[in-house]
C-alpha positions in Angstrom: 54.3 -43.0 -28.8 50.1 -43.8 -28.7 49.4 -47.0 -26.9 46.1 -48.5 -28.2 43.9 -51.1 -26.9 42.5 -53.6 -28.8 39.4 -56.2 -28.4 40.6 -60.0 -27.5 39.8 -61.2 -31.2 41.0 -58.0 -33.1 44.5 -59.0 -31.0 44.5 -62.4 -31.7 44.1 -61.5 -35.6 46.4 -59.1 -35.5 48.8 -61.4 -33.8 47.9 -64.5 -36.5 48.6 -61.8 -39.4 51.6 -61.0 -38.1 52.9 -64.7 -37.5 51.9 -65.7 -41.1 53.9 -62.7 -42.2 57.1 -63.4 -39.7 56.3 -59.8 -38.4 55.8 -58.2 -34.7 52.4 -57.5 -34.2 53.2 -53.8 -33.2 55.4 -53.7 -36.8 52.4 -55.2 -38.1 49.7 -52.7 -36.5 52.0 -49.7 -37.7 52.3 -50.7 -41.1 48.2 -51.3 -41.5 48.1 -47.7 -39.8 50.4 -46.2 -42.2 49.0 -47.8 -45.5 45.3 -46.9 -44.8 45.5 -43.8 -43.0 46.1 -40.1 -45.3 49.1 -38.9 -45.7 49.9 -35.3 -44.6 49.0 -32.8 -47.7 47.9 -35.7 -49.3 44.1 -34.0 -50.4 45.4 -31.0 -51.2 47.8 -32.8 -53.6 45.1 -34.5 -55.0 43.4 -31.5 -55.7 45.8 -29.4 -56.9 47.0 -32.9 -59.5 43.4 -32.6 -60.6 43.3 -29.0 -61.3 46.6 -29.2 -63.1 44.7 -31.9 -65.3 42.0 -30.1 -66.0 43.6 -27.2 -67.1 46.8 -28.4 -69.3 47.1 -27.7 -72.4 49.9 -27.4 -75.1 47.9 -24.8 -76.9 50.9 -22.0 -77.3 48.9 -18.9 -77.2 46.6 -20.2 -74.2 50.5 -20.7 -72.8 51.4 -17.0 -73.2 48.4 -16.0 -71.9 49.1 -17.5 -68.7 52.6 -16.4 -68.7 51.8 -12.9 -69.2 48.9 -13.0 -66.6 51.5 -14.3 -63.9 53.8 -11.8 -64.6 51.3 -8.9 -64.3 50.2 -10.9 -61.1 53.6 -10.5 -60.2 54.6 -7.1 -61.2 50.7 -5.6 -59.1 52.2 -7.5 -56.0 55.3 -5.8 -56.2 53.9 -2.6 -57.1 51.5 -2.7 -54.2 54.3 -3.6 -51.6 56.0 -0.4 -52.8 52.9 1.7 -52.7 51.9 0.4 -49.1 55.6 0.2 -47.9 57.4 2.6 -49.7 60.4 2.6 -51.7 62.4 1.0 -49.2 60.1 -1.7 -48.8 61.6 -5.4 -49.0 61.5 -7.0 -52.6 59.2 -9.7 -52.9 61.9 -11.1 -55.5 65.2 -9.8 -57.1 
């Protein structure tokens, strides 16, 4: 729990919102916190939302492309765990 102190005239607005809305003014304070500060993750959600935006397509070879470029992403991970681990090495994926 955070404890914050507030000005007289930033109280008594909060506490004249909170009236006009039927609310407690420590309901009140927390729901004005919540609605204007960011969420957790939330720019990097943006940014990855504007990334995957910028780079759709329906375009089916452009599709394959990028299927086949994960895979081989895939495959040199897996590869290189082996190489640097062994063959005993944990797999990465079955």
């Amino acid at each position: 729990m955070l404890t914050i102190a507030v000005d007289g005239q930033l109280e008594d607005r909060l506490k004249r919102a909170a009236k006009t809305c039927g609310a407690d003014p420590q309901v009140l304070a927390t729901q004005v916190l919540d609605a204007n500060l960011p969420k957790a993750n939330e720019a990097t959600i943006r940014l990855l939302t504007e990334w995957e935006a910028r780079n759709a397509t329906t375009d089916a070879a452009e599709l394959q492309r990028r299927q086949q470029q994960g895979e081989e992403l895939m495959n040199n991970l897996a590869r290189n765990r082996v190489e640097s681990e062994g063959p005993r090495s944990r797999k990465l994926w079955p």
